[in-house]
KOLSEBA-231693 format. One record per residue: residue in three letters; x, y, z of N, C-alpha, C, O in turn. Coordinates in steps of 0.1 Angstrom, whole numbers, padded with zeros to 4 digits, always signed. Example, Ala and Ser with C-alpha at 12.3 -4.5 7.8 and 13.67 -1.06 7.14 Angstrom:
// KOLSEBA-231693
ala+0132-0057+0078+0123-0045+0078+0132-0033+0078+0142-0033+0085
ser+0128-0022+0071+0137-0011+0071+0129+0000+0079+0134+0011+0080
// end
This chain:
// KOLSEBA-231693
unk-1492-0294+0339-1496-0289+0326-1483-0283+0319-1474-0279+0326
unk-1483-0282+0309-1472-0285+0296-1477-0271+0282-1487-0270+0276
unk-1463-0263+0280-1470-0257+0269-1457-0260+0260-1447-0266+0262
unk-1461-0253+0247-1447-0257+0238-1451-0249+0225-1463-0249+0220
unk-1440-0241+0222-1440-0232+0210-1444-0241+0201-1440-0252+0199
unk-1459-0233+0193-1461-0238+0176-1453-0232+0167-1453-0220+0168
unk-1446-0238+0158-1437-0231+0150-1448-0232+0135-1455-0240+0129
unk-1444-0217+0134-1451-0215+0122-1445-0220+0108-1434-0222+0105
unk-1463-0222+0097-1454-0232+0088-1458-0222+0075-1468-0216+0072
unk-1444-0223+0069-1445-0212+0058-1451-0218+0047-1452-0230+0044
unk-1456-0206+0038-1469-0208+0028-1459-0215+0017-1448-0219+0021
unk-1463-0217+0004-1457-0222-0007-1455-0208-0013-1447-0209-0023
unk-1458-0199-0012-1452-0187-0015-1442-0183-0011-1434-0177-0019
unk-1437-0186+0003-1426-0180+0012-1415-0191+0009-1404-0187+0005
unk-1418-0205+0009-1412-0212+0005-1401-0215-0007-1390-0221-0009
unk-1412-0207-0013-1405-0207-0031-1399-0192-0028-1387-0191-0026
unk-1403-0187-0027-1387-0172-0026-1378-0174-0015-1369-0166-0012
unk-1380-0183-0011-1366-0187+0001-1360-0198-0009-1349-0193-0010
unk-1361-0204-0014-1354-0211-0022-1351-0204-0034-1340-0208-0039
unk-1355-0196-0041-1349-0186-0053-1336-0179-0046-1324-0178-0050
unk-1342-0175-0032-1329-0167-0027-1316-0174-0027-1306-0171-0032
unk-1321-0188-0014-1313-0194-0015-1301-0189-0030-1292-0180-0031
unk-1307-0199-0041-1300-0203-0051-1294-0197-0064-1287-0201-0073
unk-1301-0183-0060-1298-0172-0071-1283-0169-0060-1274-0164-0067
unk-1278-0171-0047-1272-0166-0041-1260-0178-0043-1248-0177-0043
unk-1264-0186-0045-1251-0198-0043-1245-0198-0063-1234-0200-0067
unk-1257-0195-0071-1252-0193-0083-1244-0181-0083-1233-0183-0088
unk-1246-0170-0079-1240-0161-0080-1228-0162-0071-1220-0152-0071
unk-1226-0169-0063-1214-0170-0057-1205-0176-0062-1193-0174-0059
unk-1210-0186-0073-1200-0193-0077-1192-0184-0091-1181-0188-0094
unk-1197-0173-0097-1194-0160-0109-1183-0153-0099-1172-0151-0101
unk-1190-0149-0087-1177-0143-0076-1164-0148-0079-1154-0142-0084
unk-1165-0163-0074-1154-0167-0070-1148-0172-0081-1136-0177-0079
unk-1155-0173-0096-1145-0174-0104-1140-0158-0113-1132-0157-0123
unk-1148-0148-0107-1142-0135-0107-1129-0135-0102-1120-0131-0109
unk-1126-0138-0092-1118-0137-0084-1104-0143-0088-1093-0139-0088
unk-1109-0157-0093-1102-0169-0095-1093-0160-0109-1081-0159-0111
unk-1102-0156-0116-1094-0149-0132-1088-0137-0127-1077-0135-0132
unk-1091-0126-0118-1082-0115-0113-1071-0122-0111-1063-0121-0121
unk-1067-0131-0099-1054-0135-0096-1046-0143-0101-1038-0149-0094
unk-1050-0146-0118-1041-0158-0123-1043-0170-0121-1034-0177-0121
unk-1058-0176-0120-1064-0185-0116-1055-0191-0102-1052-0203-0100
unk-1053-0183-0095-1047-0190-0080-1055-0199-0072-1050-0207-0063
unk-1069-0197-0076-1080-0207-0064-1081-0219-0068-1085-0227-0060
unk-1077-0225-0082-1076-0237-0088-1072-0243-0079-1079-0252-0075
unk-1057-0240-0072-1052-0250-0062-1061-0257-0055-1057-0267-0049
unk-1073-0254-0053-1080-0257-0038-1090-0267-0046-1100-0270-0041
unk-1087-0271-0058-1091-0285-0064-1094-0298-0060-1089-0299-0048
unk-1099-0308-0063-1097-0322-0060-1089-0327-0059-1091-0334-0049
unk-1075-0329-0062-1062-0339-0067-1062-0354-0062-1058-0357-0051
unk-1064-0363-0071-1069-0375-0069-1057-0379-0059-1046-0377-0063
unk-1062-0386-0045-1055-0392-0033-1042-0382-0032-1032-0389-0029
unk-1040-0374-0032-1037-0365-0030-1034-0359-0015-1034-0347-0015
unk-1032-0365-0002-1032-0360+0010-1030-0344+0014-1036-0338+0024
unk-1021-0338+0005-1028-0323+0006-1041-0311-0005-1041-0299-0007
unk-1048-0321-0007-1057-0317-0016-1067-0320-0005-1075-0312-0010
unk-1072-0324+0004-1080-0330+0010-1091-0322+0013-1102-0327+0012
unk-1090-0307+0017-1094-0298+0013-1104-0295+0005-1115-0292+0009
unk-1101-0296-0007-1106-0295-0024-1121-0302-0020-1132-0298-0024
unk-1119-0319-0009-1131-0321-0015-1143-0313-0011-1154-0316-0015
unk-1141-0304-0002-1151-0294-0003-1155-0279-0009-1167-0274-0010
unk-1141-0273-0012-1139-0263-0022-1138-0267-0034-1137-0258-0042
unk-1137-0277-0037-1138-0281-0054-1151-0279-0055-1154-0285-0065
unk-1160-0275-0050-1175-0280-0060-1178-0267-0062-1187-0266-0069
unk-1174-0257-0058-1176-0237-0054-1165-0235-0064-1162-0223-0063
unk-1155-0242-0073-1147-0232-0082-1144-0238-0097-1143-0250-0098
unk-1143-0234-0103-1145-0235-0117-1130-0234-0128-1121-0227-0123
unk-1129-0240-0140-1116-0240-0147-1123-0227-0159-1126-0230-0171
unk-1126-0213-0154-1133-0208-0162-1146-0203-0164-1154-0212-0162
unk-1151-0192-0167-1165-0188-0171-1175-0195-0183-1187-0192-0183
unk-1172-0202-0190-1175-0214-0199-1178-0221-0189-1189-0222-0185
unk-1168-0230-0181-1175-0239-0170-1185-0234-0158-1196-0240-0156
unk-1183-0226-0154-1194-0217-0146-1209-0217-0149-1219-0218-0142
unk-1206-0217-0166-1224-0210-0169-1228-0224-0177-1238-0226-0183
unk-1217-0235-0176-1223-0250-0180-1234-0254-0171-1244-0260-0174
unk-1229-0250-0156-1233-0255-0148-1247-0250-0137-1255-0256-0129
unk-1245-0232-0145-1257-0225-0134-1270-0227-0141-1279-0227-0133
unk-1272-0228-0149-1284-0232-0151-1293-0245-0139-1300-0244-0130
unk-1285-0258-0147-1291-0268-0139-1291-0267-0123-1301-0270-0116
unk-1276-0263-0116-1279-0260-0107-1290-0250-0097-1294-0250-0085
unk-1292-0241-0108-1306-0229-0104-1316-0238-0105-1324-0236-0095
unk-1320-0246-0111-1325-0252-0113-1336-0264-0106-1346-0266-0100
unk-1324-0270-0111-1328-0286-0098-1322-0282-0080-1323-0289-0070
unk-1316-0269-0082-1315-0264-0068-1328-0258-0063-1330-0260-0051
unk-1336-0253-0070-1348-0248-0063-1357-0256-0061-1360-0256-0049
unk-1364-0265-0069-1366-0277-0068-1369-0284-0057-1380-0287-0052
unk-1354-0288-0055-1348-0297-0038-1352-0285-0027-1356-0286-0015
unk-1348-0272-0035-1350-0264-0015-1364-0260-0013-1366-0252-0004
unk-1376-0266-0023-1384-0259-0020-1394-0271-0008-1403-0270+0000
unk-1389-0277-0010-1393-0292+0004-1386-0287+0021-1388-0295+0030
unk-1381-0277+0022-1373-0271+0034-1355-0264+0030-1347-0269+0022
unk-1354-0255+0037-1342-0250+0033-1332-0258+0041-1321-0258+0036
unk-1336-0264+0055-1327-0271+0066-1321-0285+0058-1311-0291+0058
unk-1333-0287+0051-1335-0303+0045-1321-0307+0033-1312-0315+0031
unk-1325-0293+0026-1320-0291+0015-1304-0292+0019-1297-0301+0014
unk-1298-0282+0028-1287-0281+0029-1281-0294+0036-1270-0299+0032
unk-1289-0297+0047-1284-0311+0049-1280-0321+0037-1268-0325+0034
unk-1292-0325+0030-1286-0330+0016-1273-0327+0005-1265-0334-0001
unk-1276-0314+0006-1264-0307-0006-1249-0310+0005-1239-0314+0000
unk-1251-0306+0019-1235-0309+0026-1230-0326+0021-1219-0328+0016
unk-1242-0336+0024-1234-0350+0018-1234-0354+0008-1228-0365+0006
unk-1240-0346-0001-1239-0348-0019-1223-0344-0018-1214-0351-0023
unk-1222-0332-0011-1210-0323-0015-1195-0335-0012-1186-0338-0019
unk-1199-0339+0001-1185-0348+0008-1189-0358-0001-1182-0357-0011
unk-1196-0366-0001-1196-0381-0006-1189-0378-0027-1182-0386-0034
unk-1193-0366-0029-1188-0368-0047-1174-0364-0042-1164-0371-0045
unk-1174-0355-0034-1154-0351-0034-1148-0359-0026-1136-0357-0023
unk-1155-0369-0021-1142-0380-0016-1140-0394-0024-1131-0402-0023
unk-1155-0393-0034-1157-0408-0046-1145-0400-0052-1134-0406-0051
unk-1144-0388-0059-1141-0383-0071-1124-0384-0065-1116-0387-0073
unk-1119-0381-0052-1104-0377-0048-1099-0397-0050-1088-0400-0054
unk-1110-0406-0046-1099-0423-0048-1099-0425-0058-1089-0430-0063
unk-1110-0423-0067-1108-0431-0083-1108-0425-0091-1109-0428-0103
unk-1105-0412-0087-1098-0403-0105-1087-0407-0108-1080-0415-0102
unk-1084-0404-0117-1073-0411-0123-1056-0401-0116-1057-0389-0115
unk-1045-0408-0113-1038-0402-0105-1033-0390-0118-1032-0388-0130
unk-1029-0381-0102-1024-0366-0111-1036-0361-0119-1030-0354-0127
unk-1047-0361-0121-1057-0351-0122-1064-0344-0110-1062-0347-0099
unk-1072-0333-0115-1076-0319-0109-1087-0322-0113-1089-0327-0124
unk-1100-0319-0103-1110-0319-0106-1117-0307-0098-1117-0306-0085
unk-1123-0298-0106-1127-0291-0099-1147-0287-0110-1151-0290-0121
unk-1154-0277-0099-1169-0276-0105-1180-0282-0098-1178-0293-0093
unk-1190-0277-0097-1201-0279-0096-1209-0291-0101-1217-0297-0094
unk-1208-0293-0113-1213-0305-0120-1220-0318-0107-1232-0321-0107
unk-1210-0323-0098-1210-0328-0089-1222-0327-0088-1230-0334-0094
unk-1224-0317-0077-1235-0311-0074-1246-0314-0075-1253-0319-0067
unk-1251-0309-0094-1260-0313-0105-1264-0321-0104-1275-0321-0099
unk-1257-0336-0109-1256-0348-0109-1262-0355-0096-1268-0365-0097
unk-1261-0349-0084-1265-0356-0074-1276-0345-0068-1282-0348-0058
unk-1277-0336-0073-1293-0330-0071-1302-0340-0079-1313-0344-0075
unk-1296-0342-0089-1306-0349-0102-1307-0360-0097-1320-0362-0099
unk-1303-0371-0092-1299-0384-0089-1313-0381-0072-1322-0388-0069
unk-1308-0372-0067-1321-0372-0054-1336-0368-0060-1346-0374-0057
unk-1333-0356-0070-1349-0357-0076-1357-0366-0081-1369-0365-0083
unk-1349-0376-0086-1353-0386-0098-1358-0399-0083-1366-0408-0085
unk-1354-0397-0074-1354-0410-0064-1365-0406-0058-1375-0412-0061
unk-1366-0395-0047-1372-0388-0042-1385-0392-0040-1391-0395-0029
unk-1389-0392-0053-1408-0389-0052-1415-0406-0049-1425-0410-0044
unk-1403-0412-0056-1407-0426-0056-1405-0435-0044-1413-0444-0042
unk-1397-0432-0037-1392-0438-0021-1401-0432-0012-1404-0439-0002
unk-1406-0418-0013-1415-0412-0008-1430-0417-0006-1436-0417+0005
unk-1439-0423-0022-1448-0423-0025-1457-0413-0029-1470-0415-0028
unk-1450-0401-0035-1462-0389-0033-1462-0387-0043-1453-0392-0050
unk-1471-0380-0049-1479-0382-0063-1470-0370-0072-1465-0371-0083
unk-1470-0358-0061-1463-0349-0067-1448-0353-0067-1442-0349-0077
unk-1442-0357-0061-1429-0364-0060-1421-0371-0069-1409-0373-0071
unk-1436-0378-0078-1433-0388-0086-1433-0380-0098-1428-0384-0109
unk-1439-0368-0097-1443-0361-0110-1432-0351-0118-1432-0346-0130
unk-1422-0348-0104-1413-0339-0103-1402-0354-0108-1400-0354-0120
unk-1398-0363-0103-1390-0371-0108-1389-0374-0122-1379-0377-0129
unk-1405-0373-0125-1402-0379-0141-1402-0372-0148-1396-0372-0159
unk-1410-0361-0142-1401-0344-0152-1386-0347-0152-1382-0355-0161
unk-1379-0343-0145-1365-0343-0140-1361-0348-0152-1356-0342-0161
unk-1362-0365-0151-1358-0376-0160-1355-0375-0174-1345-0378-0181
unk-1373-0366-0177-1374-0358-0190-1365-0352-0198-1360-0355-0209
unk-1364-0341-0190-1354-0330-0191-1339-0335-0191-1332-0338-0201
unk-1336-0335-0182-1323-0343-0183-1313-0355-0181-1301-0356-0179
unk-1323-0363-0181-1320-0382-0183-1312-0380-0195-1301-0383-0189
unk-1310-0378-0204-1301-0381-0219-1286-0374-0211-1275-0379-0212
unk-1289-0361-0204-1274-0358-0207-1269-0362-0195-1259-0368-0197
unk-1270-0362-0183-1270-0369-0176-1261-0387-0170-1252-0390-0163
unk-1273-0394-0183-1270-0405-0182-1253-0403-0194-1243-0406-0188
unk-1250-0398-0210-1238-0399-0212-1224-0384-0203-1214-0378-0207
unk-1230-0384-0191-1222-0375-0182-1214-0383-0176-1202-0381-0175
unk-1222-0396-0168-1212-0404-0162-1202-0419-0169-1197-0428-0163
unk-1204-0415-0187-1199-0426-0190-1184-0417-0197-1183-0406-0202
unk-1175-0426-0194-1161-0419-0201-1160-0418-0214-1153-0427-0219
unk-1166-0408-0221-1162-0409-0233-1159-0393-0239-1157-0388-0251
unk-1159-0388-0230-1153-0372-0231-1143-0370-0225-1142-0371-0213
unk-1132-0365-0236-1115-0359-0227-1122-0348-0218-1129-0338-0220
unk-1115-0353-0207-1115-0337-0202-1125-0336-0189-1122-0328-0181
unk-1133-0342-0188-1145-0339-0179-1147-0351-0175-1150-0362-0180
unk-1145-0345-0159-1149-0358-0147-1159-0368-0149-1166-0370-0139
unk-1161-0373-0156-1174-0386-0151-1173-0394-0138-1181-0402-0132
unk-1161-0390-0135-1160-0402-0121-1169-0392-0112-1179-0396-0106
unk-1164-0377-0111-1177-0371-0101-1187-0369-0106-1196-0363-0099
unk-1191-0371-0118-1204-0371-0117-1208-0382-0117-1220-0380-0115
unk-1207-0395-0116-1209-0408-0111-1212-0404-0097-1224-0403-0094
unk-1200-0401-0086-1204-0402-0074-1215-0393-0066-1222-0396-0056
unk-1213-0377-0078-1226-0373-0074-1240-0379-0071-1247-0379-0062
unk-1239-0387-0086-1254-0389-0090-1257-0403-0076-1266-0402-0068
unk-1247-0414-0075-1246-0419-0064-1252-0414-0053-1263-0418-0049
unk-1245-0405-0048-1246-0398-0035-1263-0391-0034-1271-0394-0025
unk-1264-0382-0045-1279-0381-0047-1289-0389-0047-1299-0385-0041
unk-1291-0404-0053-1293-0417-0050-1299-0416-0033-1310-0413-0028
unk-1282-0422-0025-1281-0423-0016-1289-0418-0004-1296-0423+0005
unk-1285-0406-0010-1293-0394-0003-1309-0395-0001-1315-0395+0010
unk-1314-0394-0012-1326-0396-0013-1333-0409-0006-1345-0408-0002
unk-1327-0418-0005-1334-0430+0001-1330-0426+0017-1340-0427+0025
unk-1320-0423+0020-1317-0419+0035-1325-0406+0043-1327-0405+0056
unk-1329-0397+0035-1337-0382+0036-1348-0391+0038-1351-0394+0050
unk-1354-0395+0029-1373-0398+0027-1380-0399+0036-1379-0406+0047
unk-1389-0391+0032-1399-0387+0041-1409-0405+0045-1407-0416+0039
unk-1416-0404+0054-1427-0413+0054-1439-0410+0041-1438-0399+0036
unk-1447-0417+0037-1456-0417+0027-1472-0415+0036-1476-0423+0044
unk-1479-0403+0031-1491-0400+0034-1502-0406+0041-1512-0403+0034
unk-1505-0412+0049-1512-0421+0055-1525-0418+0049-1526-0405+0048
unk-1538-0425+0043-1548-0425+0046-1555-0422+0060-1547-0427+0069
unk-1565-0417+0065-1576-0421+0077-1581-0431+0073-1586-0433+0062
unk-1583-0440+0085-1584-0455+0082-1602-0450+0084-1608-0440+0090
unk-1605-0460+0076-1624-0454+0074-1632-0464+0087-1626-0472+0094
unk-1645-0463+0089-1652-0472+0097-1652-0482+0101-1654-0489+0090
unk-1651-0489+0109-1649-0499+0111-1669-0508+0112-1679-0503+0116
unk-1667-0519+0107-1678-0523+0100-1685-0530+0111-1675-0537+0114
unk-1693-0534+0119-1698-0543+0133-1711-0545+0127-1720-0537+0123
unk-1711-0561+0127-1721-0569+0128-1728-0575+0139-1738-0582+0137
// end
């Protein structure tokens, strides 16, 4: 005979204030560290993308936590507060697992095909491949609410989004937000849950 811890499963109440925490804490981390970044003369820039770059390599995981500015900061916390709570309200383990290969997969697309001698730095990434997993998500899954959250998503921010990863603005990465939204993609089809089984009904005997 055989026993084994039940792990308890938290309510949709506990769930949703563990993901507010979560993300009110990762937004506000990213105002820190561009507190910080403007005290010292913007010194944390360095720790940017720099396209193929062998000592940037770094960046591709501190580039997505630092910002060219408080304008870029507050472009980005919204959506990230956002479509971050969203994604963590399905598990917080789940979530982070996701956000770590959104994070590598945009900052290593974004370090080969930027264009050489640029800096890329921001969250956007991020965004773009939260949005790219919510929009996949519900549909690879089959769940009704899944599908309902993606086409919201779509709603909301399908327009900007979609002219995010096309180059027609100086100045701002489309190449990571390409690989975000990719990677979010990605992600999503690789995460997915199984789809809801029916109970198979009576079986009929003649």
């Amino acid at each position: 005979m055989s026993s084994s811890t039940i792990q308890p499963q938290w309510s949709t109440a506990e769930r949703a204030g563990a993901a507010a925490k979560l993300m009110l804490g990762w937004v506000a981390l990213l105002w820190v560290l561009e507190a910080v970044d403007y005290a010292t003369g913007h010194a944390l820039d360095q720790y940017g993308v720099v396209a193929r770059d062998p000592d940037s390599l770094s960046g591709i995981v501190t580039g997505s936590f630092l910002h060219f500015g408080f304008d870029h900061v507050a472009s980005n916390s919204v959506p990230l507060l956002v479509l971050g709570f969203i994604a963590a309200l399905s598990g917080i383990r789940r979530f982070l697992a996701v956000c770590g290969i959104i994070i590598l997969a945009e900052g290593v697309g974004t370090w080969l095909i930027s264009p050489p001698n640029t800096m890329t730095l921001g969250a956007s990434g991020v965004v773009f491949g939260l949005f790219g997993y919510l929009l996949i998500r519900g549909f690879v899954e089959r769940r009704v609410l899944g599908v309902a959250v993606s086409l919201g998503v779509a709603a909301i921010w399908g327009s900007t989004m979609l002219t995010g990863i096309l180059p027609i603005q100086e100045g701002v990465s489309w190449q990571g937000h390409l690989c975000g939204l990719a990677a979010g993609i990605a992600t999503a089809v690789h995460h997915r849950r199984p789809a809801p089984t029916r109970p198979a009904g009576p079986q009929l005997i003649s």
